[in-house]
C-alpha positions as CSV (number, residue, x, y, z in Angstrom):
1,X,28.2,-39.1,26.7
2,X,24.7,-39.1,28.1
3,X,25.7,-35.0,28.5
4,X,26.2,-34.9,24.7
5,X,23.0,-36.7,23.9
6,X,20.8,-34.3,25.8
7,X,22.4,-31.3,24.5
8,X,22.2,-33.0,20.8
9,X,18.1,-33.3,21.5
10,X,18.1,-29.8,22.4
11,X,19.5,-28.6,19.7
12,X,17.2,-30.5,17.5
13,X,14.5,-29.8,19.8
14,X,14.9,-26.1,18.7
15,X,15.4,-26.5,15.2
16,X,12.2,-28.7,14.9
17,X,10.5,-25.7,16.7
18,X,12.4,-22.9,14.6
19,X,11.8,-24.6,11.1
20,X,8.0,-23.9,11.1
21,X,8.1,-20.3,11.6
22,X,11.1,-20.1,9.3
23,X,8.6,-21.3,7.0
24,X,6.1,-19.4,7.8
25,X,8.1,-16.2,7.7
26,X,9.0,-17.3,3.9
27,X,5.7,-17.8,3.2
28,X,4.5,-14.7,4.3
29,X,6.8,-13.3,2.1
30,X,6.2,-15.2,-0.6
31,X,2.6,-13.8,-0.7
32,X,3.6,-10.4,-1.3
33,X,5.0,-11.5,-4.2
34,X,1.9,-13.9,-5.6
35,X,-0.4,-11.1,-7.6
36,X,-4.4,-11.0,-6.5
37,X,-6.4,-12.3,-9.2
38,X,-7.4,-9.9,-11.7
39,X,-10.8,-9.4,-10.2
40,X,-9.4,-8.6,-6.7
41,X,-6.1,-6.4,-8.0
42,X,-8.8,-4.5,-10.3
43,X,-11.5,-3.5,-6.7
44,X,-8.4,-3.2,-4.6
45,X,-6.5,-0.8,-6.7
46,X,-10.0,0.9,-7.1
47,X,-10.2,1.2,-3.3
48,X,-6.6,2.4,-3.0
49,X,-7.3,5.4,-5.5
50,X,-10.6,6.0,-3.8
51,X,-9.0,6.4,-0.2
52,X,-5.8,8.3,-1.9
53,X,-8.5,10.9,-3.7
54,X,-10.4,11.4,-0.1
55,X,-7.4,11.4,1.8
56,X,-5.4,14.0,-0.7
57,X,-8.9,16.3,-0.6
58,X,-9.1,15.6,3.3
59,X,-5.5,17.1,3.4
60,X,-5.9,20.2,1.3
61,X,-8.5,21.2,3.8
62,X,-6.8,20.0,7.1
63,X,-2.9,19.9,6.5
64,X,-1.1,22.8,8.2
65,X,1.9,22.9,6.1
66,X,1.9,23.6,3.0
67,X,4.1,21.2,1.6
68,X,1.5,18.4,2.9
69,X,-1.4,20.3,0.8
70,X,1.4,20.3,-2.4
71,X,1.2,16.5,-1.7
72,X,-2.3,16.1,-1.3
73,X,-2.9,17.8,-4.1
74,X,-0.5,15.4,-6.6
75,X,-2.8,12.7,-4.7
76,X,-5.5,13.7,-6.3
77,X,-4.8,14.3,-9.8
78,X,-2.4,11.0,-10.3
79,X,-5.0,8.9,-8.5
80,X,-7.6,10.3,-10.3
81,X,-5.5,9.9,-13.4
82,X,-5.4,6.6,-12.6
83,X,-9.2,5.9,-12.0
84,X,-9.8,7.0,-15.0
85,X,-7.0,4.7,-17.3
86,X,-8.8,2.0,-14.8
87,X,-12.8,2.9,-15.9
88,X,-11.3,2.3,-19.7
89,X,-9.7,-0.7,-18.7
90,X,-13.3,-2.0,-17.2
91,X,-14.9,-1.1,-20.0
92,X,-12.9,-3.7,-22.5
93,X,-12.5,-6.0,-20.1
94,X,-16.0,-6.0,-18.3
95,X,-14.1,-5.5,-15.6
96,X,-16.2,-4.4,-12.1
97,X,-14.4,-1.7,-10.5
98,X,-15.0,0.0,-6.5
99,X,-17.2,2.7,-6.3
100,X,-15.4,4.5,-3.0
101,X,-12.5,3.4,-0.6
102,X,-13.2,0.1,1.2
103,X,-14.1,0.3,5.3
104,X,-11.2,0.4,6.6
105,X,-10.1,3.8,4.4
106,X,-13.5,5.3,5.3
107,X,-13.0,4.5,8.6
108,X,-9.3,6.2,9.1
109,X,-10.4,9.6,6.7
110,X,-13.1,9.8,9.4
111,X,-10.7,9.5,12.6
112,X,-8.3,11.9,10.3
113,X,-10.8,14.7,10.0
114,X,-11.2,15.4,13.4
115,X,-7.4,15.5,14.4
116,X,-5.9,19.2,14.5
117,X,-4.1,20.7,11.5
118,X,-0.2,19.8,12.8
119,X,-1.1,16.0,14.3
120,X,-3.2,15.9,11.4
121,X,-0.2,15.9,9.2
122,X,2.2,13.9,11.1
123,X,-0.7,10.9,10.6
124,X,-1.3,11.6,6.7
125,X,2.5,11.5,6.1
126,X,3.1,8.8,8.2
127,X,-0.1,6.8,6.5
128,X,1.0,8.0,3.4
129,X,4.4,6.1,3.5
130,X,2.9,3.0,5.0
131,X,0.2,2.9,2.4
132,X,2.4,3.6,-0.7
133,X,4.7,0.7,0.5
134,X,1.6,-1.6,0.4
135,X,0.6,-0.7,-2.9
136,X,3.7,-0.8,-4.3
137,X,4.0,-4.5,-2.9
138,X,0.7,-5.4,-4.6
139,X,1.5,-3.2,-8.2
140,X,5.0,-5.4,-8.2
141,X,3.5,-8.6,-7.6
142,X,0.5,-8.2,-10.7
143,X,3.4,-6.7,-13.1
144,X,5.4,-9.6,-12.5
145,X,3.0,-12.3,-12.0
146,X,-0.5,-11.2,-13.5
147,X,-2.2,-13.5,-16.5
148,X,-4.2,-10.8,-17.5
149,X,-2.3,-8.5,-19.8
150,X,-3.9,-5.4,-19.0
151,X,-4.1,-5.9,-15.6
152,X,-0.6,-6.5,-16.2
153,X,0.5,-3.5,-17.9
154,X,-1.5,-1.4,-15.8
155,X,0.0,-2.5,-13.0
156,X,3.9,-1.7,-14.7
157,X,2.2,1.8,-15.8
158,X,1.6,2.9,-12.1
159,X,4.6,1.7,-10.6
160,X,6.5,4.9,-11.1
161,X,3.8,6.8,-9.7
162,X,3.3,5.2,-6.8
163,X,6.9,5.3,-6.0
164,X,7.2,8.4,-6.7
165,X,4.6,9.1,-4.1
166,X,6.4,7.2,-1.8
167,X,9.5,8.9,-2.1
168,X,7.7,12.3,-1.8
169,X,5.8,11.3,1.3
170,X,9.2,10.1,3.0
171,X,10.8,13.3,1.9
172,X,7.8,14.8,4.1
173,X,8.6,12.8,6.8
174,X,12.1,13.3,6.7
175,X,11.1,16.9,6.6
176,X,9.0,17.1,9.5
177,X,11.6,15.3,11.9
178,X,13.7,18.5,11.0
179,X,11.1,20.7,12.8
C-alpha cells in the first residue's frame, strides 16, 4: 500500500513538473500565431525586404552556382516589388517604414561576404529557408489576425511570394545535397 502511494506521488510529482512546460511549449506556439501590431509587422516586414534585397545582391556577386544567382536575383525584384506596394501603403496610412535591414541582417550579410563562393552558398540557401519559414510565420499570423485592413491584405498579398521563395530555396538545398 505504502508502495502504491509513493509511486502515486511520483507520478503526480512529474505531471506537476511536466504541465508547466507543456504550457509553455503551447504558448510559444501560440505566439507565432498572434500578429505584431501594425506598427511593428509594418518595420519588421521592412527589415525582412531590406536584408532579402542585400542578401539577393550579396549573392549575385558571391554565389558560385548559378542557380543560387537565378535565386538571388528573384530576391531582389519580389522584395523590392514588395517595398514598393509597402512605401504606398505608408503613405495612406502614415505608416513609418525601415530604412535598411535591422542589426542582426547587417550583421550576417557582413559575415556572408567574406565566406568563399561554394560555402558562401551553402549559408545563403540554408538562411534562405530558415528565414522564409520565419516570415511566412509572421505574414500568416497578420493575414489572419491583423485589425488593420491593409496591413491585413498586404500581409495575404505576399504570402504566395514568400512561399514561393521558400519552396525555391528548399529546391536549392535539396539540389546541393545532390552534389
Amino acid at each position: 500500500m505504502l508502495r502504491a502511494v509513493r509511486q502515486m506521488a511520483l507520478v503526480l510529482l512529474a505531471v506537476s513538473l511536466a504541465l508547466p512546460c507543456a504550457f509553455a511549449e503551447e504558448k510559444d506556439k501560440d505566439k507565432d500565431k498572434q500578429p505584431l501590431d501594425t506598427e511593428a509587422f509594418v518595420k519588421k516586414a521592412g527589415e525582412i525586404n531590406y536584408a532579402e534585397i542585400a542578401m539577393g545582391q550579396l549573392a549575385l556577386q558571391k554565389a558560385a552556382r548559378p542557380d543560387v544567382k537565378q535565386y538571388a536575383m528573384k530576391l531582389v525584384q519580389d522584395h523590392t516589388k514588395s517595398n514598393q506596394e509597402m512605401l504606398q501603403l505608408a503613405a495612406k496610412n502614415k505608416w513609418v517604414l525601415a530604412g535598411s535591414a535591422d542589426a542582426k541582417h547587417q550583421a550576417l550579410a557582413q559575415k556572408m561576404a567574406q565566406l568563399q563562393p561554394a560555402e558562401f552558398d551553402k549559408e545563403f540557401i540554408h538562411h534562405m529557408v530558415m528565414g522564409h519559414k520565419e516570415a511566412i510565420r509572421m505574414f500568416e499570423a497578420q493575414s489572419k489576425n491583423a485589425k488593420n485592413a491593409d496591413a491585413k491584405s498586404f500581409a495575404e498579398m505576399q504570402l504566395p511570394v514568400l512561399r514561393e521563395h521558400l519552396k525555391m530555396a528548399e529546391k536549392l538545398h535539396g539540389d546541393a545535397k545532390k552534389e
